[in-house]
C-alpha positions in Angstrom: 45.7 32.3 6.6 42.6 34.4 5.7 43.1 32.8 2.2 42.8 29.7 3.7 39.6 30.2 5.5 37.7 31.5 2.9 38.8 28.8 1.2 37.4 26.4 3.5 34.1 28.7 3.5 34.0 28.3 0.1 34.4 24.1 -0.1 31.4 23.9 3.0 29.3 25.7 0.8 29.5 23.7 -2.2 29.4 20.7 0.4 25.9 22.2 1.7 24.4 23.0 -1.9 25.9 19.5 -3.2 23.7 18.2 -0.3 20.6 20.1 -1.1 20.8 19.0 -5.0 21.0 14.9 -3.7 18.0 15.9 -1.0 16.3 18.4 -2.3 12.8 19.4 -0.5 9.9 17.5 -2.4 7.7 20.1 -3.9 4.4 18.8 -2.2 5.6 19.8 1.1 5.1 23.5 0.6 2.3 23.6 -2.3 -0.7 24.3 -0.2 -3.5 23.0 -3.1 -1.7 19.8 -3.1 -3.7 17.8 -0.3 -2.8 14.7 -0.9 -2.2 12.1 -3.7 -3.6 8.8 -4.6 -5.8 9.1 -1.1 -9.0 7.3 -0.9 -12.5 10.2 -0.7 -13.8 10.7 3.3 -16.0 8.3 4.1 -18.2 7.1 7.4 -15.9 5.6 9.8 -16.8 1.9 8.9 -15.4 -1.4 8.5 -16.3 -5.0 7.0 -17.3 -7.9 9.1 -17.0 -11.3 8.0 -20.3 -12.0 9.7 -23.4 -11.1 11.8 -21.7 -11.7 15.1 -18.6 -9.9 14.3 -20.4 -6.9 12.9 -23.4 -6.7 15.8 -20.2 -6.8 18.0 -19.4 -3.3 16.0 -15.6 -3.4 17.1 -13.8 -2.6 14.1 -9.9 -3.7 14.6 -11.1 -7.0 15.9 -12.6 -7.8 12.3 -11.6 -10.5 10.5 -11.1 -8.2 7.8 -8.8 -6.0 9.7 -4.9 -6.0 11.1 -3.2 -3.8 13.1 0.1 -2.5 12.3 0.5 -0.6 15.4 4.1 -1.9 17.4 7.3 -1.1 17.0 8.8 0.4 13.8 12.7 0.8 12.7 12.3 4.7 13.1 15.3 7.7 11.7 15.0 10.7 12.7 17.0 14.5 11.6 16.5 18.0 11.5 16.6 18.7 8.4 15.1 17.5 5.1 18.2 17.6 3.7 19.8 14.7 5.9 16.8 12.7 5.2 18.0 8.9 3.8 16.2 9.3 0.5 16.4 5.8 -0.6 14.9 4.4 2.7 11.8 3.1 1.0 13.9 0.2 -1.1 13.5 -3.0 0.0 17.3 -3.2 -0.1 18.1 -0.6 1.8 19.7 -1.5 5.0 18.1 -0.3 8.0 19.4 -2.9 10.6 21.5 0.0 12.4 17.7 2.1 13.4 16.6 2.6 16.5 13.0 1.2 17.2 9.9 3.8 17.7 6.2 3.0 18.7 3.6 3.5 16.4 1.7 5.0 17.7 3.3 7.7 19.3 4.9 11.6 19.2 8.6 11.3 18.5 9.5 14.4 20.8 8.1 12.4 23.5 10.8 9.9 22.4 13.7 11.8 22.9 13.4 13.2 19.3 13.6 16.8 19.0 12.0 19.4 20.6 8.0 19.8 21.9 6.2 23.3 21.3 3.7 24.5 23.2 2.2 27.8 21.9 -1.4 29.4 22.3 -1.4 30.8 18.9 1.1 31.7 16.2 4.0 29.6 14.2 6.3 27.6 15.6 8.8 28.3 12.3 9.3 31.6 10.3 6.0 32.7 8.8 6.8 32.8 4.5 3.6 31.4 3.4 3.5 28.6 2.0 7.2 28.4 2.7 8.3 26.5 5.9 11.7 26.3 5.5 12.8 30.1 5.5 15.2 31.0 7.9 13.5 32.0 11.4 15.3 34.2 14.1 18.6 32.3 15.6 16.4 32.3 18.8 13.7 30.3 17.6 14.7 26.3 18.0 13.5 25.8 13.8 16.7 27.8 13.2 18.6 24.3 13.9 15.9 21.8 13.9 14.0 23.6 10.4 11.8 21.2 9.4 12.6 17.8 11.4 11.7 14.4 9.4 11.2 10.8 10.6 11.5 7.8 8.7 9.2 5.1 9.4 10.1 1.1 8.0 8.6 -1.9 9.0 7.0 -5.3 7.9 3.9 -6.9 7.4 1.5 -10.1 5.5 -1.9 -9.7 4.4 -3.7 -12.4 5.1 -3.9 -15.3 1.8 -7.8 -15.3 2.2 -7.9 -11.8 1.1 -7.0 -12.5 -2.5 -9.1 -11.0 -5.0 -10.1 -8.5 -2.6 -9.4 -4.6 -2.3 -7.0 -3.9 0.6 -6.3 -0.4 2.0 -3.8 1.3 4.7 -5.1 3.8 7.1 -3.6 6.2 8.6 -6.1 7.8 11.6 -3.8 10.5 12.4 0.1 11.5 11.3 1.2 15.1 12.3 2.0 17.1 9.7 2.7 15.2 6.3 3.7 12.1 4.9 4.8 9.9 2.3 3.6 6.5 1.8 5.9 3.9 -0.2 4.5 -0.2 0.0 7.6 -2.6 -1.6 9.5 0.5 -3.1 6.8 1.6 -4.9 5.7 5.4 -4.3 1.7 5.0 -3.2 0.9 8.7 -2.2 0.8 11.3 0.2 -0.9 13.1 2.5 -1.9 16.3 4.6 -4.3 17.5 7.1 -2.8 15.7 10.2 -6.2 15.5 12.0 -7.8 13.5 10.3 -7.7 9.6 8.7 -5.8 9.3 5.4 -6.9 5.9 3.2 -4.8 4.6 0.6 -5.6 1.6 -1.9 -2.9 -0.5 -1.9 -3.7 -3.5 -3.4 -1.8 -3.4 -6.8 1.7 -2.6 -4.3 0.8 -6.0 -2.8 3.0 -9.4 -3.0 2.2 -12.7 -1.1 3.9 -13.9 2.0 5.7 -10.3 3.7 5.2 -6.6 2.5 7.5 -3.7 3.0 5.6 -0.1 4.4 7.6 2.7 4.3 6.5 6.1 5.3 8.1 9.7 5.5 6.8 12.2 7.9 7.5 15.6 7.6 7.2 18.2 11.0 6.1 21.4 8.9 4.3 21.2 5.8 2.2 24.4 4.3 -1.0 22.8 5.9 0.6 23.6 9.0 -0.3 27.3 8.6 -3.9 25.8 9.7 -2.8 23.6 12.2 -1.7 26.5 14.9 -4.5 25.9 17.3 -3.4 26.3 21.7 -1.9 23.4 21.8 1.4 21.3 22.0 2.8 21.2 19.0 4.2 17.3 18.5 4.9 15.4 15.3 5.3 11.5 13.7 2.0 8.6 13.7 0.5 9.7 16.6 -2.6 7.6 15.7 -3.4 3.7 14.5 -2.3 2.2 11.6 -3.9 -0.4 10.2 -5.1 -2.1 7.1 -8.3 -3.8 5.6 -10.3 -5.1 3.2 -13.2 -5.2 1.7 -15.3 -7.0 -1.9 -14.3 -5.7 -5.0 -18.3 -4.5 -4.7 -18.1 -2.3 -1.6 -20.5 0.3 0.7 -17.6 2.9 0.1 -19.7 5.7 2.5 -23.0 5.8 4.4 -24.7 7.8 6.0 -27.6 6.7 9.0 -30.0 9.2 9.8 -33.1 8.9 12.5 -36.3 10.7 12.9 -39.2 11.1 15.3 -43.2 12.0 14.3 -44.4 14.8 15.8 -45.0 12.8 19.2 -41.6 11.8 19.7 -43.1 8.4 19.4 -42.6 6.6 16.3 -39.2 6.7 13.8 -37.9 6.3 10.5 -34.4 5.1 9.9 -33.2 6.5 6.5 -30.1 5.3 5.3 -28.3 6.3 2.4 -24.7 4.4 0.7 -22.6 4.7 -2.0 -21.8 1.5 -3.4 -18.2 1.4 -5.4 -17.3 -1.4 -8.2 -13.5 -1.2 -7.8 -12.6 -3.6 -10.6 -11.9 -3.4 -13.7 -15.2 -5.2 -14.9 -18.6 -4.3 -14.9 -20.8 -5.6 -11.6 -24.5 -6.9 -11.6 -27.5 -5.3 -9.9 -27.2 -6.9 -6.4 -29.5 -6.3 -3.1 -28.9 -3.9 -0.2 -30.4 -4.8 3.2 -30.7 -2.8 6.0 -31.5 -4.4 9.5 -31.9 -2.9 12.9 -31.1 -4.8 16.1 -32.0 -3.7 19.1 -29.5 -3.4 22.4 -30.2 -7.3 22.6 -28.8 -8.0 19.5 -32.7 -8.9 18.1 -33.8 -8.0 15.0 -36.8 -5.2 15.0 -37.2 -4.3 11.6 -35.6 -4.8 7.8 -36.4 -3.0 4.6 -33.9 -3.2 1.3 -33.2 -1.7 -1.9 -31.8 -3.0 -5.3 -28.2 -1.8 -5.9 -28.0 -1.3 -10.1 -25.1 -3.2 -12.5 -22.4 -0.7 -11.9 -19.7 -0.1 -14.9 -16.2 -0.8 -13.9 -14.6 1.7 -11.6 -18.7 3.1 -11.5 -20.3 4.5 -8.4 -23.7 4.7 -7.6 -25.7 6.2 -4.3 -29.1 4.1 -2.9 -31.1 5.2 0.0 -33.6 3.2 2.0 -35.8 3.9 4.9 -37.3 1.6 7.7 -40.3 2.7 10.0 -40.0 2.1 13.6 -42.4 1.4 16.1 -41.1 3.0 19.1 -38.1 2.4 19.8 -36.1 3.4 23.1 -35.3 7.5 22.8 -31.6 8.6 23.3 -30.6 11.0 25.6 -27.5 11.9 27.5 -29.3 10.0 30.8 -30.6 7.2 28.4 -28.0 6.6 25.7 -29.7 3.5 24.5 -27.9 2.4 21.2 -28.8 0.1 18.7 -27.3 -1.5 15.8 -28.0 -1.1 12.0 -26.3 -3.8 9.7 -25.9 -2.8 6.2 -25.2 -6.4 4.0 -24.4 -6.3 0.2 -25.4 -9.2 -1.2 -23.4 -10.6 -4.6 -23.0 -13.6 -6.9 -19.6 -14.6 -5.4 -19.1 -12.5 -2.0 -21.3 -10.2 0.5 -20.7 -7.7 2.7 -21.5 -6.9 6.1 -21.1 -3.6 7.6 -22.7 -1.7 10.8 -23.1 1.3 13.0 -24.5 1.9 16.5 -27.5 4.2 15.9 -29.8 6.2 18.7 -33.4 7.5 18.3 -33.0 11.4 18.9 -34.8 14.3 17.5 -32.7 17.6 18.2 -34.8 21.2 18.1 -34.8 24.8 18.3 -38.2 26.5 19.1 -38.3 29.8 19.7 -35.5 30.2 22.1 -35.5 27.0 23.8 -33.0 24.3 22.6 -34.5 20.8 22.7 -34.1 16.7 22.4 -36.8 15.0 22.0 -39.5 17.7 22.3 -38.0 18.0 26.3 -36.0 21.4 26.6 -32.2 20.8 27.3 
């Protein structure tokens, strides 16, 4: 009988390392200089307008040039890496049995594992950069060690955006991920907080597109994601993707400043303009433009953008004095609008931000906005 046991001991072993060898752990989940792959540099929160209306109307996800894939998802969840379905990403794998999830959401608030709420500390046994050591049998990672959900669902870029760059974003996905378009790996990411961009255009196929994503509950970034908080996991923020000219105002930056009256200002703007082809790009024109809270121009100034090589990045700045203008503060928050447009041989751009007049001080002791002491 004891025979028999240890037998069966021994065969539930084999079965568990046999599972670990067809799933084993990826590597990037606990290498903590591995921050991502294939993700697109930070950059100002912006978006492309298709024109002057849409961008003085500075609402990004109603853009032409924009789609939301927020909704439901065909969602698997488990609690370990181990059970994960590895081959979810191919298009022929058949998901039709998954349950549906909404993106975007927090799975344990879903009914899928377990929400943590702790002031301080680790949630899982503390190995760095290891999260999948074996914690206490008291701690709920002892069964659910490093939880995983698997995200499918469909989508079509529109057919006017051919010959353009299209990305995914992701504005927030708790702790890492995986990112597969039509079977093909794309990238992955860390650093739940904060929006990860992929360029996906070369995954894309007309008519419908496959997006797969893996998200993993622990990942070695986690170690600096243990504020007071609840501690909840899966695409907790939008999804969406865009696009924009192969010629594109990657980054910018908008910066205002008063004279020593607090009358008069200067808008300075500075952008990095990115030639994502594979050819080299004339010298084109940047404009900058500033509208007031009426939507009526008040001032324009521009600079020349210079032939870029292929793949080549350059950084412009411009400024624009203004006679003035309306001052911000927290009982006057008067915004206006500044419209950045690209201009090209075959396509423009239009982007924009709301801006506010402010001038922000320390003299002496006194803290102060616009020469008036807080």
């Amino acid at each position: 009988m004891k025979m028999r046991q240890n037998v069966t001991l021994l065969c539930l072993g084999l079965l568990s390392a046999n599972l670990w060898a067809q799933s084993p752990l990826p590597p990037e989940i606990e290498d903590p200089q591995c921050l991502g792959i294939n993700k697109e540099p930070a950059h100002a929160t912006l978006m492309p307008y298709a024109n002057l209306k849409e961008a003085l109307s500075a609402k990004r996800h109603d853009s032409s040039f924009c789609r939301s894939l927020n909704g439901q998802w065909k969602f698997n969840w488990v609690k370990h890496p181990a059970e994960r379905p590895v081959d979810f990403y191919k298009p022929d794998y058949n998901v039709s049995g998954w349950k549906e999830i909404s993106v975007p959401s927090c799975w344990q608030l879903l009914g899928y594992g377990t929400p943590y709420y702790k002031n301080m500390g680790y949630t899982f046994q503390k190995d760095w950069p290891r999260v999948m050591s074996e914690p206490p049998k008291n701690y709920t990672s002892y069964d659910e060690r490093n939880p995983v959900g698997s995200y499918r669902r469909e989508f079509e870029a529109p057919r006017d955006w051919a010959g353009r760059r299209t990305f995914i974003c992701f504005d927030g996905v708790d702790a890492g991920f995986f990112l597969w378009i039509n079977g093909e790996k794309v990238g992955y990411s860390v650093n739940s907080r904060n929006a990860a961009e992929f360029d996906i255009t070369k995954f894309l196929k007309p008519g419908k597109n496959l997006v797969a994503v893996e998200v993993y509950r622990y990942t070695a970034g986690t170690y600096l994601e243990d504020q007071d908080m609840w501690r909840l996991s899966g695409i907790f923020r939008n999804v969406q993707i865009w696009s924009a000219p192969q010629v594109h105002v990657r980054d910018f930056f908008v910066k205002t400043d008063l004279d020593a009256q607090y009358k008069d200002a200067t808008l300075q703007v500075s952008a990095k303009v990115r030639n994502y082809s594979d050819s080299p790009a004339a010298a084109r024109n940047l404009a900058v433009e500033l509208f007031n809270a009426e939507k009526k121009p008040i001032g324009k100034a521009s600079v020349e953008v210079p032939a870029l090589k292929a793949r080549e990045e350059k950084q412009v700045e411009v400024s624009l004095p203004v006679t003035n203008p309306a001052k911000w503060t927290a009982e006057t928050p008067t915004l206006y609008t500044t419209v950045l447009t690209l201009g090209g041989e075959k396509q423009s751009e239009i982007i924009s931000t709301r801006t506010g007049f402010r001038k922000v001080e320390i003299k002496g002791r006194v803290f102060t906005i616009n020469g008036v002491a807080v």
